[in-house]
C-alpha positions as a Python dict, from the first residue, in 0.01 Angstrom:
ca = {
    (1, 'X'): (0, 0, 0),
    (2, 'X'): (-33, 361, 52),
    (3, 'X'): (-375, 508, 243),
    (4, 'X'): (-495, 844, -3),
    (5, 'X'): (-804, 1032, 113),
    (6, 'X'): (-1100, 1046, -114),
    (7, 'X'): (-1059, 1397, -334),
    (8, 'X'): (-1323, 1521, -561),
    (9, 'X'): (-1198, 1786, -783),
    (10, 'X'): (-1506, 2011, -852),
    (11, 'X'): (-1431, 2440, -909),
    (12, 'X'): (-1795, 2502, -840),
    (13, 'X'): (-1950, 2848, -726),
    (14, 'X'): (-2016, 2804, -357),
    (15, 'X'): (-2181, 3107, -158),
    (16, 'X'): (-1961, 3139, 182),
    (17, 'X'): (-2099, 3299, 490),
    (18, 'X'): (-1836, 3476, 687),
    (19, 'X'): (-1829, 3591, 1029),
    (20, 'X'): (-1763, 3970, 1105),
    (21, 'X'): (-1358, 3934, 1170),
    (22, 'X'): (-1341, 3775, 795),
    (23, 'X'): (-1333, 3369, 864),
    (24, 'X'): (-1525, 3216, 674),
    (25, 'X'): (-1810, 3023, 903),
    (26, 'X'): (-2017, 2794, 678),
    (27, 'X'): (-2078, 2676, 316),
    (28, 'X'): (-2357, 2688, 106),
    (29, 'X'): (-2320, 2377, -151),
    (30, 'X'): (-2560, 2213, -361),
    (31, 'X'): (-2813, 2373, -127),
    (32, 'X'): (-2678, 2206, 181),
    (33, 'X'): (-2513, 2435, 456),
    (34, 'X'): (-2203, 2276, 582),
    (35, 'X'): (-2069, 2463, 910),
    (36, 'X'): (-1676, 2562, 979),
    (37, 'X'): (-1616, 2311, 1217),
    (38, 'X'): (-1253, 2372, 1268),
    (39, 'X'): (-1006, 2630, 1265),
    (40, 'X'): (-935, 2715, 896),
    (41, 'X'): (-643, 2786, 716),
    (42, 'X'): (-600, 3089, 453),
    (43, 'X'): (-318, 3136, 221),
    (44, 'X'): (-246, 3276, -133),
    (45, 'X'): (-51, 3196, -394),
    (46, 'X'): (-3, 3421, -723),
    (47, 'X'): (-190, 3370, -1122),
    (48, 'X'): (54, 3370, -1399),
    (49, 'X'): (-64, 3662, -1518),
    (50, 'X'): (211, 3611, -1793),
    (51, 'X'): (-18, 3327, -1962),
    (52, 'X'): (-369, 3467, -1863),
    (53, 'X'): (-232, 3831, -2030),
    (54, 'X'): (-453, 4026, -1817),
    (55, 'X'): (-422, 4365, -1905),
    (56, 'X'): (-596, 4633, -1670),
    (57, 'X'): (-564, 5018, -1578),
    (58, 'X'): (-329, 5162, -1319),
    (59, 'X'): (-582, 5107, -981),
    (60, 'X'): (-793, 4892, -1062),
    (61, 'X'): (-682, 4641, -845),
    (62, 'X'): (-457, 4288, -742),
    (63, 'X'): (-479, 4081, -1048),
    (64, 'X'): (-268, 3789, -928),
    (65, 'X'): (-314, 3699, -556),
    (66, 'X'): (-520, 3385, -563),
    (67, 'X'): (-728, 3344, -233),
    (68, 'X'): (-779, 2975, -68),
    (69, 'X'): (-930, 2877, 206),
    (70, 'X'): (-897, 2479, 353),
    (71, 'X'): (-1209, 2431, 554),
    (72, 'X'): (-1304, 2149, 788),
    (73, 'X'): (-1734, 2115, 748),
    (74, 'X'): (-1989, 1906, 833),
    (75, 'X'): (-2360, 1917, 759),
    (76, 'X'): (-2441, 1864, 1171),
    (77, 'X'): (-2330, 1791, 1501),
    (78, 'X'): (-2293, 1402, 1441),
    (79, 'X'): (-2203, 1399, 1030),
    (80, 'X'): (-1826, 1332, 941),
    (81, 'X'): (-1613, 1634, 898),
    (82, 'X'): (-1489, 1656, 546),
    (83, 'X'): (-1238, 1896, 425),
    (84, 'X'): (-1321, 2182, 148),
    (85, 'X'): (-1076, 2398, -23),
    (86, 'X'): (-1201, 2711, -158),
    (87, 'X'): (-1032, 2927, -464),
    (88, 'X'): (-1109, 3307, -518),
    (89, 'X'): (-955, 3423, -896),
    (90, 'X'): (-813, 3789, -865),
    (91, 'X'): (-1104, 4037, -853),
    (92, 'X'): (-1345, 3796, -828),
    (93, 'X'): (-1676, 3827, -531),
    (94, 'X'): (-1727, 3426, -630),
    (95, 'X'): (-1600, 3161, -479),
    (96, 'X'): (-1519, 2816, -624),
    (97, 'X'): (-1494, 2476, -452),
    (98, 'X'): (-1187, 2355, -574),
    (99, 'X'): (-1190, 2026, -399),
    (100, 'X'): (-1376, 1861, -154),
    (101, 'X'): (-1204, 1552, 67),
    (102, 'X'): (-1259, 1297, 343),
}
């Protein structure tokens, strides 16, 4: 038998507070703030803007870097940490909860 951690797949709008170097530092979620407990981890990965068929002018920006953050919250000092990946679309300002884990 194989041990898989609990994963909720949600792509919710979450507001995200970050601190002034860019991490991110805490979660707002269903009107709960979880804290950054943890060091997080930040990657991209690219749309397939061949299927969305995004069209835009020359300048107007990055249409197909995808920005996630993994996050390791809790809602206090004593809660269990829990692990949140966030998604940001190309030219987006909102981020989604992808998925939320234990």
């Amino acid at each position: 038998m194989t041990a898989v951690a609990n994963e909720t797949t949600l792509d919710v709008e979450v507001n995200v507070r970050f601190t002034a170097a860019g991490t991110p530092l805490a979660v707002r979620h269903e009107g709960r703030i979880w804290a950054v407990a943890a060091d997080p981890v930040h990657w991209f990965t690219r749309d397939a803007w061949w299927n969305t068929r995004r069209t835009a002018a020359v300048g107007s920006g990055d249409l197909v870097s995808i920005e996630y953050w993994q996050l390791q919250v809790r809602l206090g000092s004593n809660s269990a940490l829990r692990t949140f990946t966030l998604r940001r679309e190309p030219l987006s300002t909102q981020w989604l909860l992808e998925s939320i884990s234990d």
